[in-house]
C-alpha positions in Angstrom: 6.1 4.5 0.1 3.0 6.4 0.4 1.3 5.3 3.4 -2.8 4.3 3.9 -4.8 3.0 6.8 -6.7 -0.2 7.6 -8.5 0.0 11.2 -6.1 2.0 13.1 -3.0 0.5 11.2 -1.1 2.8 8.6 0.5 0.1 6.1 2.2 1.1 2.0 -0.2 2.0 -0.9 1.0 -1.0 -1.9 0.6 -4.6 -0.6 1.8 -8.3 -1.1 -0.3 -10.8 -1.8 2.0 -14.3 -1.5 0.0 -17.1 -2.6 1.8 -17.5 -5.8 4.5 -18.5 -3.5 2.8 -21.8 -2.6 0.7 -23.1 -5.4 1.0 -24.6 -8.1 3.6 -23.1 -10.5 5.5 -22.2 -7.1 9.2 -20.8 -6.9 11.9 -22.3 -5.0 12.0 -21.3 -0.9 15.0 -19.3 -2.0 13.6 -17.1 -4.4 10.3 -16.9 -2.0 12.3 -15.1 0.6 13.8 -13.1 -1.7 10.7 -12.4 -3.2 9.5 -11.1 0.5 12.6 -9.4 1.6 12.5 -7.4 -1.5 8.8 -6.4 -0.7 9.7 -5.1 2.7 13.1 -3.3 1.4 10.8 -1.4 -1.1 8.3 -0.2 1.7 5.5 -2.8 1.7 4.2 -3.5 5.2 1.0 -5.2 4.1 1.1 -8.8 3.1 -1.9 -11.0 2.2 -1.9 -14.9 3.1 -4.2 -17.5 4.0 -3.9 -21.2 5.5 -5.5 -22.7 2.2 -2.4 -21.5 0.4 -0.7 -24.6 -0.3 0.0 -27.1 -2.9 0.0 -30.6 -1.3 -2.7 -32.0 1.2 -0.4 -32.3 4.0 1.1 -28.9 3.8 -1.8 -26.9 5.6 -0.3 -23.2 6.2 3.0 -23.5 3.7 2.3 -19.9 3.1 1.9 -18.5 6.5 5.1 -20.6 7.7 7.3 -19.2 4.6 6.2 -15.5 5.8 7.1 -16.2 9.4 10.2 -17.3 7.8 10.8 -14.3 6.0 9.9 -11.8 8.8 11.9 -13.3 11.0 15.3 -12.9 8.9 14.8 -9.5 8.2 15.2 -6.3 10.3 11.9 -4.7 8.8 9.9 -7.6 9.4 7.9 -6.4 13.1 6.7 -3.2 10.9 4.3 -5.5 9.0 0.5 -6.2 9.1 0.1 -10.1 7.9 -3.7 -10.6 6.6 -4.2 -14.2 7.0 -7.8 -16.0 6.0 -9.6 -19.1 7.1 -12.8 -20.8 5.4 -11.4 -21.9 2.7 -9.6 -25.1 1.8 -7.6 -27.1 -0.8 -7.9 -30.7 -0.5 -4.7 -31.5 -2.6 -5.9 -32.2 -5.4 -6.5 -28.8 -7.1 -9.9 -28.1 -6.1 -11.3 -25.5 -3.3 -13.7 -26.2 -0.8 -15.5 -24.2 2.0 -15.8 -23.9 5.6 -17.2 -21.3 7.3 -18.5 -22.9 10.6 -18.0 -21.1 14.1 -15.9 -24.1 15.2 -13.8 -24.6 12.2 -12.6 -20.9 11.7 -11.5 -20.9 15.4 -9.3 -23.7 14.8 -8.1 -23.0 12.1 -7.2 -19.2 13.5 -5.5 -21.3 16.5 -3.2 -22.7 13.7 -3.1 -19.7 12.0 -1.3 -18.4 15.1 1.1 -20.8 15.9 2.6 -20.8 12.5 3.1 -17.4 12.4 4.8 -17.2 15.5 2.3 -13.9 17.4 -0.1 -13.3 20.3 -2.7 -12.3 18.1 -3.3 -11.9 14.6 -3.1 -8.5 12.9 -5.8 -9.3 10.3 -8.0 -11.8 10.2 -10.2 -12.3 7.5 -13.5 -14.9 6.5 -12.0 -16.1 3.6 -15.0 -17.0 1.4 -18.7 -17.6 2.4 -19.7 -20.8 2.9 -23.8 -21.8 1.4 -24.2 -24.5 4.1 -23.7 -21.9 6.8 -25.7 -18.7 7.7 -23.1 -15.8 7.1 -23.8 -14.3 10.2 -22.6 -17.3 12.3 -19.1 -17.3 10.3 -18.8 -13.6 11.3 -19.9 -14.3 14.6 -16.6 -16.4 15.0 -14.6 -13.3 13.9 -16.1 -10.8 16.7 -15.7 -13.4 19.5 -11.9 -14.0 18.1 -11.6 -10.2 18.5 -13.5 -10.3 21.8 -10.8 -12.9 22.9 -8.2 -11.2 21.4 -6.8 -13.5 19.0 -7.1 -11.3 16.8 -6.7 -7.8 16.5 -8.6 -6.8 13.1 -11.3 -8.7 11.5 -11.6 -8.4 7.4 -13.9 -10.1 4.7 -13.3 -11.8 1.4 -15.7 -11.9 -1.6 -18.2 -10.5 0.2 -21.5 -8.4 -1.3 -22.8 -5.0 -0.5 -25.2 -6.8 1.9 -22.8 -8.9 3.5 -20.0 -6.5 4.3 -23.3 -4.2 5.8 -24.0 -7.4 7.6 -20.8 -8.0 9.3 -20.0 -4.4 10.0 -22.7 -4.2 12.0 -22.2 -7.7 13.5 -19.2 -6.5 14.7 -20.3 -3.4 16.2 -18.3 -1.0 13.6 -14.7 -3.3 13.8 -15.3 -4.2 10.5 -11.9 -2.9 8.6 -11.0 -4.4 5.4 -13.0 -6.6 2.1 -10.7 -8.0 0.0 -12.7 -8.5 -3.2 -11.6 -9.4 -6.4 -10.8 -6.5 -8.8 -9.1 -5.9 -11.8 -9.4 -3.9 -15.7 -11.1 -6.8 -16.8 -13.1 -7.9 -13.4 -14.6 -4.5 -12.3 -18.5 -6.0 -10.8 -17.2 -5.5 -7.3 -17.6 -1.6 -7.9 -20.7 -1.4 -5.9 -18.4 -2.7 -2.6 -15.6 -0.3 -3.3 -17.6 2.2 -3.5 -19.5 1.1 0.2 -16.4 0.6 1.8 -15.3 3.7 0.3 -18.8 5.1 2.4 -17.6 3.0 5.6 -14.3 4.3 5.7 -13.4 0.2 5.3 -10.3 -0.9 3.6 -11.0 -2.3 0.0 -8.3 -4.4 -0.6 -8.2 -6.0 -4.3 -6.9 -9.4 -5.2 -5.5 -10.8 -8.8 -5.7 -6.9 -9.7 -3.8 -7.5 -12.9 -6.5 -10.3 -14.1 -4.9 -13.5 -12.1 -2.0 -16.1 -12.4 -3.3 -17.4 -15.9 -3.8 -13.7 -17.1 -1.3 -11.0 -15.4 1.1 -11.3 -18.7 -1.8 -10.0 -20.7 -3.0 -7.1 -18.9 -0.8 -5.1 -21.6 -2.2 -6.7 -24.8 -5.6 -7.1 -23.7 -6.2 -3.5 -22.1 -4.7 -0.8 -24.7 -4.9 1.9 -22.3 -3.1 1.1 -20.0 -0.4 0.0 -21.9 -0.5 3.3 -24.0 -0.6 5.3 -20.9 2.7 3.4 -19.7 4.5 4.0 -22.5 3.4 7.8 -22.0 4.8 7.5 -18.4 7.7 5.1 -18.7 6.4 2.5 -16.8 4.8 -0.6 -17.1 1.1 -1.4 -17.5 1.6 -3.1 -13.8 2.2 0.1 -12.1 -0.7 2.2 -14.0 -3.1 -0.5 -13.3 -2.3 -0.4 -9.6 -1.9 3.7 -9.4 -5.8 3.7 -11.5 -6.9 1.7 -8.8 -5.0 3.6 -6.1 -6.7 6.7 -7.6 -10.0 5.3 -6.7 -10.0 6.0 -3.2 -8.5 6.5 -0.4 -9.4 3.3 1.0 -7.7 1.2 -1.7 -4.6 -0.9 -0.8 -4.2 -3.5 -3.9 -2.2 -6.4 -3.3 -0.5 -7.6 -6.1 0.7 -11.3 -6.2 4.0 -11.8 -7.0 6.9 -14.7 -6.5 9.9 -12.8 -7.9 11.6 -9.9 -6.4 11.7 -7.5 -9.5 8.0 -8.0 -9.6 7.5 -6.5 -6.2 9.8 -3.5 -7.2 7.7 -2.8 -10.0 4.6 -2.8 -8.2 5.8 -1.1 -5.2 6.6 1.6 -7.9 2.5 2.4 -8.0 2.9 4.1 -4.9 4.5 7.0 -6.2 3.3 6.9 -10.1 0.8 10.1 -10.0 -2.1 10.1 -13.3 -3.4 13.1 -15.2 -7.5 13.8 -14.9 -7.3 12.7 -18.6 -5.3 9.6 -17.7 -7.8 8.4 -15.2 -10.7 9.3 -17.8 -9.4 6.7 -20.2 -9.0 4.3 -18.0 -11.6 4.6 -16.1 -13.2 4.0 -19.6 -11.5 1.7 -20.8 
């Protein structure tokens, strides 16, 4: 697989993103880590989790502990970069709440590390901004967990232009990835691609095919792309993800998936190249 960088780390075009593996709708633990092992058999060495990715109150982490799981059952599994979040919660009963105090993000990075099994984490990211807490004293948690060394990257989710400028000079230029939502139907975090794209920062884009409820109609609702994959003999998946890949440089989707021939297809982006006029339409469309 084609490779890009976030930070100083060189990961696949192509990432993970393994939340659909613990929420609601979720697979078996079987099919989960087959789902992963097939991931890292087809190149990917980025996968996106986050403690708040769980179904049931009392099962704080499920996520993180099924990729542990996984990495430690297959031979590829020390090559890849785990992006982990913490701010955001689930209370068990389908809702999402927010905590972005100092305090609370250390703890819940301590956790964070012991159920995936490392010294420090690889990438850690503030999952969602809290309003009852001035942004800069979340990110302030991050630069003292790198200053520690708990950590060994620091990343932001749904973050604004003035936010990500906030926390990259916060902490001093170690600012490497935003994971912002982005897809053909959600494009309004443009403006941060294109200032990470500035920064040399990783723009990492979640739900890029629309989100659980939507992926299965990224082909009906978007004619482009699903006239361009028939022109290419592919799927609508994989032109989506190579339109974004075309971007920039600094792109590295992550594509949720919880069945193994789903992260084939997608891993497939990384090598699906677009005509000028392909991106035009697309682009426009």
């Amino acid at each position: 697989m084609h490779i890009r960088r976030i930070g100083d780390v060189e990961v696949g075009a192509v990432g993970l993103g393994a939340m659909p593996m613990s929420i609601e709708g979720r697979p078996d633990e079987t099919r989960s880590l087959a789902t992963l092992h097939a991931a890292l058999d087809a190149g990917v060495t980025l996968i996106d989790t986050a403690d708040s990715y769980h179904l049931h109150a009392g099962e704080v982490g499920h996520n993180e502990t099924l990729i542990a799981k996984a990495l430690a059952s297959h031979d590829r599994g020390g090559d890849v970069l785990v992006a982990t979040k913490g701010g955001h919660l689930r209370p068990g009963d389908g809702s999402w709440t927010q905590d972005g105090s100092p305090g609370h993000l250390k703890r819940a990075c301590e956790a964070s590390l012991r159920r995936l099994g490392v010294e420090a984490i690889g990438l850690y990211q503030f999952h969602r901004p809290d309003p009852r807490v001035p942004y800069a004293e979340s990110v302030g948690a991050l630069r003292e967990l790198l200053d520690e060394g708990k950590i060994r990257t620091a990343g932001i989710s749904n973050a604004d232009p003035e936010q990500i400028r906030q926390a990259h000079e916060i902490l001093g230029g170690r600012l490497v990835s935003v994971q912002n939502k982005f897809s053909p139907a959600f494009r309004s975090s443009e403006p941060e691609l294109r200032l990470c794209d500035e920064l040399g920062i990783a723009f990492l884009p979640y739900s890029p095919f629309g989100g659980i409820a939507r992926a299965g109609e990224l082909a009906s609702a978007h004619a482009p792309f699903a006239r361009i994959a028939r022109a290419h003999g592919v799927s609508a998946y994989q032109v989506c993800l190579a339109w974004m890949l075309a971007r920039s440089p600094v792109v590295v989707p992550i594509p949720g998936a919880s069945r193994p021939e789903s992260v084939r297809d997608s891993a497939g982006a990384a090598g699906l190249v677009l005509t000028a006029e392909d991106l035009a339409e697309l682009d426009a469309g």
